[in-house]
C-alpha positions as a printed NumPy array, in Angstrom:
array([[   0.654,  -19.665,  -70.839],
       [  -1.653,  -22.575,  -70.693],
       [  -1.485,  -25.469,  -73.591],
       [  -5.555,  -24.175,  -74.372],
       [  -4.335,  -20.535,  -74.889],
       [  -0.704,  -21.527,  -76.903],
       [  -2.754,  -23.467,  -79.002],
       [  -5.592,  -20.682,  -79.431],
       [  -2.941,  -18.317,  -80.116],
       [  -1.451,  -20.161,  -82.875],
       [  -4.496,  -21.262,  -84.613],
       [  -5.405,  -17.25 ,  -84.92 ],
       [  -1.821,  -16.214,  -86.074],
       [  -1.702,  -19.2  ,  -88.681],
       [  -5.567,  -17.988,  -90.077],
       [  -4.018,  -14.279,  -90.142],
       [  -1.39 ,  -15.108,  -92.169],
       [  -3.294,  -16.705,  -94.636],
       [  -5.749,  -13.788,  -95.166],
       [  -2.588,  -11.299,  -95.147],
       [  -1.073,  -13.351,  -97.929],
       [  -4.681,  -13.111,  -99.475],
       [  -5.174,   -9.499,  -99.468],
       [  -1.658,   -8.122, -100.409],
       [  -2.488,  -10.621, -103.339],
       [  -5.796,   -9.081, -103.819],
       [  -5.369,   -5.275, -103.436],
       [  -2.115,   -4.242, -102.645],
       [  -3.512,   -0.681, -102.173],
       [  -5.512,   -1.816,  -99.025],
       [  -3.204,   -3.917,  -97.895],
       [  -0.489,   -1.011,  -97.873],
       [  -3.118,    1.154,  -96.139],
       [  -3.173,   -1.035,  -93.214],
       [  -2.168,    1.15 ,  -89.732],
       [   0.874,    0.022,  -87.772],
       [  -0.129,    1.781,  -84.558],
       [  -3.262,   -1.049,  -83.977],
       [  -1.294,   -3.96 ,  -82.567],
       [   0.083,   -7.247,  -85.011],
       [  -0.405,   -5.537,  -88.314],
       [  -0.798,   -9.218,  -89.187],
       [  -4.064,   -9.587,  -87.392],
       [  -5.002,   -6.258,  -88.495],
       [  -4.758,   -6.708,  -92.264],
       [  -6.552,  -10.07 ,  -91.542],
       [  -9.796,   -8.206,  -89.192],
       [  -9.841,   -5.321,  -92.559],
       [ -10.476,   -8.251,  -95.077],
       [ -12.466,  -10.009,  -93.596],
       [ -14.6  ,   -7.197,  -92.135],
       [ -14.613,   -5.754,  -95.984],
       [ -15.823,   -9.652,  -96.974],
       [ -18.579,   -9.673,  -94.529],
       [ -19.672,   -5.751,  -95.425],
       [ -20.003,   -7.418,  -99.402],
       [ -22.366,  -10.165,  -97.712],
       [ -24.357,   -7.511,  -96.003],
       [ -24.785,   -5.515,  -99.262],
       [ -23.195,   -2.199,  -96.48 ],
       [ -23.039,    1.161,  -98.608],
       [ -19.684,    1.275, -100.304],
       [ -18.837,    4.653,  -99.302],
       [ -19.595,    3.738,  -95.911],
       [ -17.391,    0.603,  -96.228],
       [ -14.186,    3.3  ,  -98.054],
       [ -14.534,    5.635,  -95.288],
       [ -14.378,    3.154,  -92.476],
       [ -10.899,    1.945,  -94.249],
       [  -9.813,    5.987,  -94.123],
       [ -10.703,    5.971,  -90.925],
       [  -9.56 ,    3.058,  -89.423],
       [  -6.227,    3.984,  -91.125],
       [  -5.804,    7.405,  -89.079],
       [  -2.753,    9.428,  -90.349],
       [  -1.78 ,    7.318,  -93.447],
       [  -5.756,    7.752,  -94.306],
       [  -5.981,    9.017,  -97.942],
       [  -9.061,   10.828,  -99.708],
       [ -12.294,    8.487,  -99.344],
       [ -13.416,    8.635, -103.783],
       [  -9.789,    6.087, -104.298],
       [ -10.193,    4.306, -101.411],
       [ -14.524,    3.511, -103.003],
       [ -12.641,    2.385, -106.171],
       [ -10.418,   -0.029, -104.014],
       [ -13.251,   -1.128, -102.   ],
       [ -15.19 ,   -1.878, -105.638],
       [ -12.357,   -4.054, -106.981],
       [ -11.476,   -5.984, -103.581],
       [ -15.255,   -6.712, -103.859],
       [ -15.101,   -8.15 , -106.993],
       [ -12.322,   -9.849, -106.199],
       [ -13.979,  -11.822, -102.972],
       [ -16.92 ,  -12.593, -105.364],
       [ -14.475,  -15.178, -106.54 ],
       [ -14.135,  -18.39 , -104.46 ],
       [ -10.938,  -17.862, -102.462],
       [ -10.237,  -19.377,  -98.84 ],
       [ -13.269,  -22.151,  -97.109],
       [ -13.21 ,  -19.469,  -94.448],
       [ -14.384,  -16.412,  -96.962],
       [ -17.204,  -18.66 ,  -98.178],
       [ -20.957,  -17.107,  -96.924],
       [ -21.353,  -19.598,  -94.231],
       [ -18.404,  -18.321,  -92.762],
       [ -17.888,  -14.596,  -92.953],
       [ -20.014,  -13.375,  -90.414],
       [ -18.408,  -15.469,  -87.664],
       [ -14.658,  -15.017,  -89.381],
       [ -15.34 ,  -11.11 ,  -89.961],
       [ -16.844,  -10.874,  -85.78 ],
       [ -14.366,  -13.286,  -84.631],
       [ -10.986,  -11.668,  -86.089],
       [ -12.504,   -8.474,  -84.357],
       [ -13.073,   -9.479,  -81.011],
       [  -9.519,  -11.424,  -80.913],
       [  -7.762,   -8.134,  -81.969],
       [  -9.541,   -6.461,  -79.015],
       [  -8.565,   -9.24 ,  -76.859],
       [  -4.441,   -8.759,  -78.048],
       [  -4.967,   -5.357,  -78.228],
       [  -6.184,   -5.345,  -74.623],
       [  -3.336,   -6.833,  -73.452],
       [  -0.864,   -4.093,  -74.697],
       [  -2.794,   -0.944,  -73.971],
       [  -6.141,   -1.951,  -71.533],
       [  -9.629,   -1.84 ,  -72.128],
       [  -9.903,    1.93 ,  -72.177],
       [  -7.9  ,    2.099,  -74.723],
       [  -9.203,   -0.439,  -76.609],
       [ -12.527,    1.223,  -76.506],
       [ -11.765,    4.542,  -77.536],
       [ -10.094,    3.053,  -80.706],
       [ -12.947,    0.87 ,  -81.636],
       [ -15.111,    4.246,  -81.695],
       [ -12.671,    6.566,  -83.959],
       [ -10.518,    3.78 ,  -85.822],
       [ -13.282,    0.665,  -86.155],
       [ -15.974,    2.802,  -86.458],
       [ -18.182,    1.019,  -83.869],
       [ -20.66 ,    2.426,  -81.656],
       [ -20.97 ,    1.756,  -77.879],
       [ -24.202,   -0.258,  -79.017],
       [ -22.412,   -2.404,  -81.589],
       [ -19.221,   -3.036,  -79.024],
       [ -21.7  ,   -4.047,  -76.003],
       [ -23.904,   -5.977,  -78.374],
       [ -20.303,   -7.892,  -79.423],
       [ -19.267,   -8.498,  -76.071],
       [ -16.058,   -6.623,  -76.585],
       [ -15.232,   -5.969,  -72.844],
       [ -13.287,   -7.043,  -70.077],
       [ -13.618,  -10.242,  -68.187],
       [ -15.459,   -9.749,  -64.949],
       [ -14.539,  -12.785,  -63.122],
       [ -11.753,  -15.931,  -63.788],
       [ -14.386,  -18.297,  -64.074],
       [ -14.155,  -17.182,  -68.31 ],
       [ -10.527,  -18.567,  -68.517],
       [  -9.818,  -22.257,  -69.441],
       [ -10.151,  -24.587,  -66.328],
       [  -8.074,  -27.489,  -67.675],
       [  -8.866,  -31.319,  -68.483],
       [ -11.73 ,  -32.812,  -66.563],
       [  -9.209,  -35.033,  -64.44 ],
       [  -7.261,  -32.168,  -63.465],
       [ -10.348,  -29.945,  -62.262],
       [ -11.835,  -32.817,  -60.28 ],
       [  -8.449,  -33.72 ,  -58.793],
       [  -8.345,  -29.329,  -57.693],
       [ -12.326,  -28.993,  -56.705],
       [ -12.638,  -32.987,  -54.373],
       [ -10.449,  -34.801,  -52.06 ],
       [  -8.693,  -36.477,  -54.887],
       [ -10.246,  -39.423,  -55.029],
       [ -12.775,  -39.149,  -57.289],
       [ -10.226,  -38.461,  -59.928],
       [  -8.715,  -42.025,  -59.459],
       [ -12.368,  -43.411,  -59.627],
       [ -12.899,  -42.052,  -62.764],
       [  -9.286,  -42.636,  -64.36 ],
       [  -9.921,  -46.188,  -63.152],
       [ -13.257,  -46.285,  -64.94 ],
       [ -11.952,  -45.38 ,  -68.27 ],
       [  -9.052,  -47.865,  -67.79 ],
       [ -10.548,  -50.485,  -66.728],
       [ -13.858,  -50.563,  -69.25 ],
       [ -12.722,  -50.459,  -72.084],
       [ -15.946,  -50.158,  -73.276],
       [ -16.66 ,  -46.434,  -71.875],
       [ -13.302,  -45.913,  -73.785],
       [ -14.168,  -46.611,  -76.838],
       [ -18.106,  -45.003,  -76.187],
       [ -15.905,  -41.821,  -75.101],
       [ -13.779,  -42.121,  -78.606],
       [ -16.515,  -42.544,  -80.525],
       [ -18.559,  -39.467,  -79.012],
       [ -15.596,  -36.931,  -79.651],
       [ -15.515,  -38.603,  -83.251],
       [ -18.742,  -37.313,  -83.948],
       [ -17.207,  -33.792,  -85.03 ],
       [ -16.858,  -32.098,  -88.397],
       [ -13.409,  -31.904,  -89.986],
       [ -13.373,  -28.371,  -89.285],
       [ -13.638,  -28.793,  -85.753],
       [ -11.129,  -31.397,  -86.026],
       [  -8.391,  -29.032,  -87.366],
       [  -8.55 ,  -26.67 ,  -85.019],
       [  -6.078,  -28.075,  -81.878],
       [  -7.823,  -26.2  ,  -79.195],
       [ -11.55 ,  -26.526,  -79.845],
       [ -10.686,  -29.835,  -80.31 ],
       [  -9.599,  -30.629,  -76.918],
       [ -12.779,  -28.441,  -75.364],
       [ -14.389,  -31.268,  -77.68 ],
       [ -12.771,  -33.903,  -75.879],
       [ -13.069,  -33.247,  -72.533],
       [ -16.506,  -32.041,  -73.327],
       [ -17.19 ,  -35.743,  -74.007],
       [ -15.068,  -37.302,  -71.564],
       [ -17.167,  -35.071,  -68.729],
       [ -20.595,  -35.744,  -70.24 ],
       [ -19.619,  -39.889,  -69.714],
       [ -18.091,  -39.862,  -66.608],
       [ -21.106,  -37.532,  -65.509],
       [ -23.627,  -39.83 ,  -66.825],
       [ -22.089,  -43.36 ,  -65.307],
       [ -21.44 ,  -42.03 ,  -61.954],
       [ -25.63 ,  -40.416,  -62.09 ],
       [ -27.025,  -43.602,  -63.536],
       [ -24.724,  -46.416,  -60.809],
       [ -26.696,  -44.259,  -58.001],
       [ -29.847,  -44.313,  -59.634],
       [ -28.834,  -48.073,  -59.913],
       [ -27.222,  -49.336,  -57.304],
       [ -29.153,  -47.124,  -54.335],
       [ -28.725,  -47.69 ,  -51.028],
       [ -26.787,  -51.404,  -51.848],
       [ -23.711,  -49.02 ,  -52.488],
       [ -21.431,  -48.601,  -49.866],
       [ -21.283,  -45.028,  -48.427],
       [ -17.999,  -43.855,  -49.356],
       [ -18.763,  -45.292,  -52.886],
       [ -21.887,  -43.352,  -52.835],
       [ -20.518,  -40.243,  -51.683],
       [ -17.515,  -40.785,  -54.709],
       [ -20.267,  -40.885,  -57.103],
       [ -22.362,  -37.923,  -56.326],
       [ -19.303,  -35.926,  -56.377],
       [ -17.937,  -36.922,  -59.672],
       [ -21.928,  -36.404,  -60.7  ],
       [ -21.999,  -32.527,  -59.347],
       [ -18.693,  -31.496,  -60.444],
       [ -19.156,  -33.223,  -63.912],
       [ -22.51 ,  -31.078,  -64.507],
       [ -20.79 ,  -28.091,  -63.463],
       [ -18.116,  -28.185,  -65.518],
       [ -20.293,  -29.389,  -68.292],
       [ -22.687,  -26.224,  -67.269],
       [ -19.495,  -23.946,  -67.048],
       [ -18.425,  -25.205,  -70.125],
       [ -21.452,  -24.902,  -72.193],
       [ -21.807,  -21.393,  -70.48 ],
       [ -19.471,  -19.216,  -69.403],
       [ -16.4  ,  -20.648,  -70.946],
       [ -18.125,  -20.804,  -74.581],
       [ -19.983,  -17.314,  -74.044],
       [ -16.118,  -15.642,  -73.732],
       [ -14.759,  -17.495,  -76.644],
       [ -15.092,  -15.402,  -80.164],
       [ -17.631,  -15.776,  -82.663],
       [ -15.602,  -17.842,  -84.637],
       [ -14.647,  -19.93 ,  -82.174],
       [ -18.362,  -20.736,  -80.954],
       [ -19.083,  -21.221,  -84.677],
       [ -16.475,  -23.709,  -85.29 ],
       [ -17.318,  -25.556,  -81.847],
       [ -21.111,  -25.903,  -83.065],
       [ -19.698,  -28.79 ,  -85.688],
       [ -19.315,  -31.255,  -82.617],
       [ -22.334,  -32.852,  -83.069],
       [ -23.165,  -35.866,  -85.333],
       [ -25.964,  -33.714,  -87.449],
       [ -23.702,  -30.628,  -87.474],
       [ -20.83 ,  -32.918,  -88.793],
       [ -22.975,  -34.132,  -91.614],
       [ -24.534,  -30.683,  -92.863],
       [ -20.325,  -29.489,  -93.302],
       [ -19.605,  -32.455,  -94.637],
       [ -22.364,  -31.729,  -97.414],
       [ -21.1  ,  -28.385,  -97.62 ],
       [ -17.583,  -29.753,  -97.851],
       [ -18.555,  -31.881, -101.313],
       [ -20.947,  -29.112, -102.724],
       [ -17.935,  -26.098, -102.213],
       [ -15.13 ,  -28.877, -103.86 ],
       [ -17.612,  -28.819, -106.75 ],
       [ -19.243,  -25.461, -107.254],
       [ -16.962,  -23.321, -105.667],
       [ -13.311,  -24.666, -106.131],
       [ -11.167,  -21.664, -107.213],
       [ -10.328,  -23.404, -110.507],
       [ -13.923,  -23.085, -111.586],
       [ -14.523,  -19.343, -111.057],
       [ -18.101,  -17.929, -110.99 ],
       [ -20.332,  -15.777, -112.451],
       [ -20.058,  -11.861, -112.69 ],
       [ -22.397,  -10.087, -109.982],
       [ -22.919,   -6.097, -110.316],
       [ -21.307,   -4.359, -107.479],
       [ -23.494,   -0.765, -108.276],
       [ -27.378,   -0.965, -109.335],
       [ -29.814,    1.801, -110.354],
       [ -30.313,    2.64 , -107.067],
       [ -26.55 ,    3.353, -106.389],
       [ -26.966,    5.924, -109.421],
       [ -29.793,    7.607, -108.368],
       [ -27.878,   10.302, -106.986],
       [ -26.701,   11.515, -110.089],
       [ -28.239,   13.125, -112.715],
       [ -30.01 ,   11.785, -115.216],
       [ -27.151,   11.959, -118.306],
       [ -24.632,   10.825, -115.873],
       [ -26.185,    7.676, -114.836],
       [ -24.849,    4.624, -116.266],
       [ -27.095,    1.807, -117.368],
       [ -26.718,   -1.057, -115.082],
       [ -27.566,   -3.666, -117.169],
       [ -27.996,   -6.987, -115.939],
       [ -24.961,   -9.807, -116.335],
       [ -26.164,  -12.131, -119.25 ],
       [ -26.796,  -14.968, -117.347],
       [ -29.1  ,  -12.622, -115.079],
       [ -31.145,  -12.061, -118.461],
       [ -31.482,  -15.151, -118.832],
       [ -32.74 ,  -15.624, -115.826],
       [ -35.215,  -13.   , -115.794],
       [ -36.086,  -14.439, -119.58 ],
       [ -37.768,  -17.519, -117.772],
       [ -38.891,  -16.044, -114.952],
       [ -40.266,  -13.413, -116.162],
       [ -43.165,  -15.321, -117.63 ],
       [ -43.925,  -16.619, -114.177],
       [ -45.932,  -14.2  , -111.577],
       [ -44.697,  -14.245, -108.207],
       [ -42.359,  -16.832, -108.604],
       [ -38.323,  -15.877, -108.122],
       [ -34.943,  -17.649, -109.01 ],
       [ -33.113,  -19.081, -106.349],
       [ -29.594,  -20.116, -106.562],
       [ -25.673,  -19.975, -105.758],
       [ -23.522,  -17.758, -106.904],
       [ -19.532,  -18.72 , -105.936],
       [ -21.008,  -19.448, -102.299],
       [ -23.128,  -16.385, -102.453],
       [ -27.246,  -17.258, -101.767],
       [ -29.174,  -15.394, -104.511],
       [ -32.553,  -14.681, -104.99 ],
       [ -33.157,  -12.799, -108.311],
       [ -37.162,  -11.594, -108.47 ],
       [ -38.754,   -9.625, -112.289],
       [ -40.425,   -6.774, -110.917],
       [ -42.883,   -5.477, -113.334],
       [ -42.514,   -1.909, -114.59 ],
       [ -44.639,    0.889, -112.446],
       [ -46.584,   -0.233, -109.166],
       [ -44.598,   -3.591, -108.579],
       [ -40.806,   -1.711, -109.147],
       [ -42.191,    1.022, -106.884],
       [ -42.774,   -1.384, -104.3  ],
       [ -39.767,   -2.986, -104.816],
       [ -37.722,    0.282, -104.202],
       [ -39.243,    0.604, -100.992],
       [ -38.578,   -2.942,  -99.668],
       [ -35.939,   -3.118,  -96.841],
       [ -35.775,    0.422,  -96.314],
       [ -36.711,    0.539,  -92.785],
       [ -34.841,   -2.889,  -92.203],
       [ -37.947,   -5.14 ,  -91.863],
       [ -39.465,   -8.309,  -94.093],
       [ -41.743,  -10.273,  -94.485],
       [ -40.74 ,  -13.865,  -94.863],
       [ -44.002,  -16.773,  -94.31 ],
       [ -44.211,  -20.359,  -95.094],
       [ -47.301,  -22.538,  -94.756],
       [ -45.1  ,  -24.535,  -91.695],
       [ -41.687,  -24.914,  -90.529],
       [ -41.892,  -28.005,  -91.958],
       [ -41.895,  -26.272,  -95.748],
       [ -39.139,  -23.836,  -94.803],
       [ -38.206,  -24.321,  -98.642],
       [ -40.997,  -22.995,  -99.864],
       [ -41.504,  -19.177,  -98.475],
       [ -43.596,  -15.828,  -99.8  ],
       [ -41.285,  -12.823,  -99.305],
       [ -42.598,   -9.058,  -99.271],
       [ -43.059,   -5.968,  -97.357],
       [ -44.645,   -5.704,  -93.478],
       [ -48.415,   -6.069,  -93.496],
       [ -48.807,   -2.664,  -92.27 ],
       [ -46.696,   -1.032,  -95.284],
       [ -49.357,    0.349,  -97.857],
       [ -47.581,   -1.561, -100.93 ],
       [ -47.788,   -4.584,  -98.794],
       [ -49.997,   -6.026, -101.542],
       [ -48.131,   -4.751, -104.421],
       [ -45.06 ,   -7.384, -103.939],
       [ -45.212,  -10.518, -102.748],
       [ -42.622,  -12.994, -103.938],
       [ -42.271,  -16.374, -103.946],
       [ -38.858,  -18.438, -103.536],
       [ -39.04 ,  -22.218, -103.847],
       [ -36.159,  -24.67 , -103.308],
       [ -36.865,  -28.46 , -105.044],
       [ -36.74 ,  -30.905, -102.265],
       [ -36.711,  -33.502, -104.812],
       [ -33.043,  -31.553, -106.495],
       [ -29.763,  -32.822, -104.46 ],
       [ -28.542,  -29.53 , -105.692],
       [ -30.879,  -27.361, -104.262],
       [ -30.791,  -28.794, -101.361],
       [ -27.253,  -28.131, -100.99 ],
       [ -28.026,  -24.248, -102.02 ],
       [ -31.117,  -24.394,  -98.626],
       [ -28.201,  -25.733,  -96.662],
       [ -25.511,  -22.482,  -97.787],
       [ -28.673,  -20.356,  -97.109],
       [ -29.093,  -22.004,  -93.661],
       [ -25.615,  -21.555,  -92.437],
       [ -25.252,  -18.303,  -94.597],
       [ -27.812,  -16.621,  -92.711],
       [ -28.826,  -14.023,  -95.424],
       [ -29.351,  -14.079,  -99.5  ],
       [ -28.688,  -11.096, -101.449],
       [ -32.284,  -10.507, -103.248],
       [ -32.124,   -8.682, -106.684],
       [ -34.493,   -7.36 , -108.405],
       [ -34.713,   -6.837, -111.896],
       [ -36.799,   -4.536, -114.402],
       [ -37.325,   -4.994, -118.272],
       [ -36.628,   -1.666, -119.988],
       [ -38.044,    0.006, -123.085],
       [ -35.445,   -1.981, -125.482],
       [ -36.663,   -5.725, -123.982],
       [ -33.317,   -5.862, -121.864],
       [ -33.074,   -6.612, -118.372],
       [ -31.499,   -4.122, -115.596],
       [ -30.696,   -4.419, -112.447],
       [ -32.699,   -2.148, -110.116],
       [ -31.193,   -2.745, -106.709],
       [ -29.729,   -5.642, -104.906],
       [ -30.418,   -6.067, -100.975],
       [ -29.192,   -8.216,  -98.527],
       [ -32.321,  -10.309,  -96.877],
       [ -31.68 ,  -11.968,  -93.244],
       [ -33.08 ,  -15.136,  -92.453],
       [ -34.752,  -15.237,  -88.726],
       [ -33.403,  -18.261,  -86.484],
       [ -35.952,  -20.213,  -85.923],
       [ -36.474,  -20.254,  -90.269],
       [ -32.364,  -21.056,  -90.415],
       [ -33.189,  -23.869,  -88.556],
       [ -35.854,  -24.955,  -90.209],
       [ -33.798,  -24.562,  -93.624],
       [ -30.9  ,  -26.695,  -92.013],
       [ -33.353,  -29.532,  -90.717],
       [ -35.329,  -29.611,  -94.543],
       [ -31.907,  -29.776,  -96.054],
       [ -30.071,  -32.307,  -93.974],
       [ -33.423,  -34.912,  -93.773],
       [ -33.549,  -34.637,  -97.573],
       [ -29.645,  -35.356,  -98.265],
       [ -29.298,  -38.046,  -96.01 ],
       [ -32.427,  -39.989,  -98.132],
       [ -30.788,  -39.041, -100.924],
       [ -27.295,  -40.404,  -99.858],
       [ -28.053,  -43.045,  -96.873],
       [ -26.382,  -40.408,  -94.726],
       [ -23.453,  -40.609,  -96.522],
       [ -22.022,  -37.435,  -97.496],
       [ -19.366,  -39.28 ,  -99.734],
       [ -21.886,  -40.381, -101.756],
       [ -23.283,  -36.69 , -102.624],
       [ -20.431,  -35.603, -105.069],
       [ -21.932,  -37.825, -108.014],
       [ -25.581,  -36.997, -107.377],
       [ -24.212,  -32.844, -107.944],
       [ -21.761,  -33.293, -110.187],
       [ -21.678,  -30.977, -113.547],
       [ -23.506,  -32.847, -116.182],
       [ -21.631,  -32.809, -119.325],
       [ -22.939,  -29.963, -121.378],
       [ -25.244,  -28.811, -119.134],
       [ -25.835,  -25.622, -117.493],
       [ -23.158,  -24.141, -115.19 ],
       [ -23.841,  -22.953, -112.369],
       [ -25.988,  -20.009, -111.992],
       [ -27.918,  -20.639, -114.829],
       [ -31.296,  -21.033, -114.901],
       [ -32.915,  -24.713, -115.451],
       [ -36.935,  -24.974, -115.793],
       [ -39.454,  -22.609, -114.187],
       [ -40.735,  -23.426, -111.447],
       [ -43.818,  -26.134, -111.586],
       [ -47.446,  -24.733, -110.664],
       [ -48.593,  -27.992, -109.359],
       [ -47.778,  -26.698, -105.964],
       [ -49.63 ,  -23.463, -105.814],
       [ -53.118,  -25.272, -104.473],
       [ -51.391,  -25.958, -101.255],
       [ -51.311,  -22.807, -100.295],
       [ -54.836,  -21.582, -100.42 ],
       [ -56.173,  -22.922,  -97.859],
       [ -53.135,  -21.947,  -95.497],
       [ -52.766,  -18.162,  -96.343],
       [ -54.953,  -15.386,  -95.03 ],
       [ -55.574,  -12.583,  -98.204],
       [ -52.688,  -11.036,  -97.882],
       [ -51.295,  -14.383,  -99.46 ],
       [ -49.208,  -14.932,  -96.065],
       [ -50.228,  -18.114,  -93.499],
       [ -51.848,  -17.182,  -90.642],
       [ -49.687,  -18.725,  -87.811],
       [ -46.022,  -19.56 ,  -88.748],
       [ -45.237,  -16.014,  -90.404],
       [ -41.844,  -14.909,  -89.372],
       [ -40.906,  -11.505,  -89.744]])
């Protein structure tokens, strides 16, 4: 085994040990229920938790989520109604900050990634076929959701590691272009240190992981060599001698094709984590983590805790009849929320909750709550903005062509101005969805909670978000991500988080006249 995939290997068994150690903690039920006959039951336990994490994020049906764990546990499965109860307190449970890698910015890629390295080890045991067939009846995936994954067989070598950049130009030339370019790094020092400097440029999370790492490296090492050999021709012309000339073109073509098979096919067969982790190479992506790094110390250190979040809403009762539904009254720092916000029309909280985005919206009794149920159910939003360079400042509703499209439209607003909230645009950013509740005053001047959804954020608005976020940060902090921890820092006796400051200021609301058509959306950067 190569050096890339004994590293690779180990990273994934030391992150599934960890999140074993995490669930038996957690829920001993669900870790017990864990199937033996599906590969290392290490890796196993590790895919179930954080596939149960990510299903939270995604606000999935909890019976759907209980019956995926009795049937991904075949034989040992028990009746579904204990395994909802389990699913309801390991919930609860992840709401708490745990692990950096079950915080929202990572769960999607560490729920994905887990999964497609099982069905890479499990591959290897029993073959593809195999592997298939128990994805349908054991992970409950479709043949849709395993093509859409990528959770299939390598066609062709060209997916597997090639090796360090001096080794693949010493197997694809004569051999002598290898010695060129070992003898340019030696003897200029200054490409060394240019080359040092470049693979610096990483987040600390790409740094810890040994095998991404040295893709990072020879990544950069490539890229230099490729770009000195292209610009001494464009240089030096026909004053070069031949051979020289011919040394340089090839350490040109095979540095952009390993760059290109890099970039490309190698990346494209790696897992979701993987890719993820391998984004934070560049200087920009190295900053945004490191912001995340100081606001998660801060606001979501395990020490601290967070606030309570309802796992069931109204609409989870509705089912049942009317005596047996419980009232699912809001938390009391939701109340509070809604107190303030209430008073303001069309305007919605936005926030952090653990590592959780939140948007919490009052929906006004009758036409507006009606809408309200109805939002999401087909899948679609509305999200506009005037321009993607205000991607903190967005309306939120229903598609134009629903007929309550005018009877909720809500507005979410992060404070450019508020280190804080900046940080909470950045979680959103690399989140990639908020969970968006909405709240209803009842008869008795208390606040319930009517239903909570989970609301994606399109790409091209993520990277908006992450762009807004990072600009305003680096003013803030001269780019220097140490300095963030005292502009966030917990005032002494003031709120914690989750709790709601001042409404939102009206002075903004002119701006957006002249930008939105009547449907209070603008005409031209909508997103849907």
């Amino acid at each position: 085994m190569s050096r890339f995939r004994t590293l690779r290997r180990a990273w994934f068994d030391e992150i599934a040990e960890e999140l074993v150690w995490l669930l038996e903690d957690l829920s001993p039920a669900v870790a017990d229920a864990v199937p033996k006959d599906l590969g290392p039951r290490n890796l196993v336990s590790a895919t179930v938790l954080a596939r149960v994490a990510q299903a939270d994020m995604e606000c999935q049906e909890i019976a759907f989520v209980a019956g995926d764990l009795v049937r991904l546990a075949g034989v040992q499965g028990v009746r579904a109604p204990e395994r909802v109860e389990e699913v309801e307190e390991l919930w609860t449970a992840l709401r708490e900050p745990t692990v950096p890698l079950l915080r929202s910015w990572w769960r999607e890629s560490l729920g994905e990634g887990l999964l497609a390295h099982w069905a890479e080890i499990r591959a290897e045991e029993v073959g593809w076929t195999r592997v298939h067939q128990e994805l349908r009846e054991r992970w409950s995936l479709d043949s849709d959701g395993i093509w859409r994954r990528g959770l299939m067989p390598v066609e062709a070598p060209d997916g597997e590691w090639r090796g360090f950049f001096f080794d693949h130009l010493e197997a694809v030339t004569s051999g002598q272009e290898a010695a060129y370019a070992r003898m340019l790094v030696t003897r200029w020092p200054s490409l060394a240190e240019e080359i040092e400097a470049f693979a610096s440029e990483k987040a600390d999370e790409l740094a810890a992981v040994p095998h991404l790492d040295l893709v990072h490296r020879e990544r950069a090492l490539a890229d230099a060599l490729t770009a000195v050999a292209a610009g001494n021709l464009e240089q030096g012309g026909g004053e070069l001698p031949a051979d020289l000339r011919a040394v340089l073109r090839s350490i040109r073509d095979t540095g952009k094709s390993y760059l290109a098979w890099l970039d490309g096919e190698f990346t494209e067969r790696l897992t979701p984590l993987e890719r993820a982790h391998l984004a934070l190479g560049a200087a920009d992506a190295a900053r945004c983590e490191a912001y995340l790094r100081q606001y998660a110390d801060i606001w979501c250190a395990p020490e601290s805790g967070t606030l309570p979040t309802p796992v069931f809403t109204e609409e989870d009762y509705a089912p049942l009849k009317p005596a047996e539904r419980p009232r699912a009254v809001a938390p009391e720092w939701m109340a509070m929320v809604a107190k303030v916000y209430s008073e303001d029309a069309q305007f919605g909280w936005t926030g952090t909750v653990g590592s959780q985005p939140w948007w919490l919206y009052v929906a006004e009794s009758g036409i507006e709550s009606a809408a309200a149920m109805r939002f999401k159910r087909d899948g679609q939003v509305r999200i506009g903005h005037r321009t993607l360079d205000d991607p903190h400042d967005m309306l939120v509703g229903l598609p134009p062509d629903d007929p309550h499209a005018q009877n909720l439209i809500m507005r979410f607003r992060y404070d450019v101005e508020d280190p804080h909230e900046m940080c909470e645009l950045l979680v959103l950013a690399r989140a990639g969805r908020v969970r968006l509740g909405f709240l209803v005053r009842d008869a008795g001047g208390g606040f319930r909670v009517l239903r909570v959804v989970s609301v994606p954020m399109p790409p091209a608005l993520r990277e908006a978000m992450r762009g807004k976020a990072l600009r305003a940060l680096d003013a803030m902090t001269g780019a220097d991500p140490r300095k963030l921890a005292v502009l966030i820092a917990p005032e002494a006796g003031g709120p914690v988080a989750g709790e709601p400051g001042e409404s939102p200021a009206e002075d903004v609301d002119d701006a957006w006249g002249e930008a939105v058509d009547g449907g209070l959306f603008p005409r031209g950067d909508t997103l849907f």
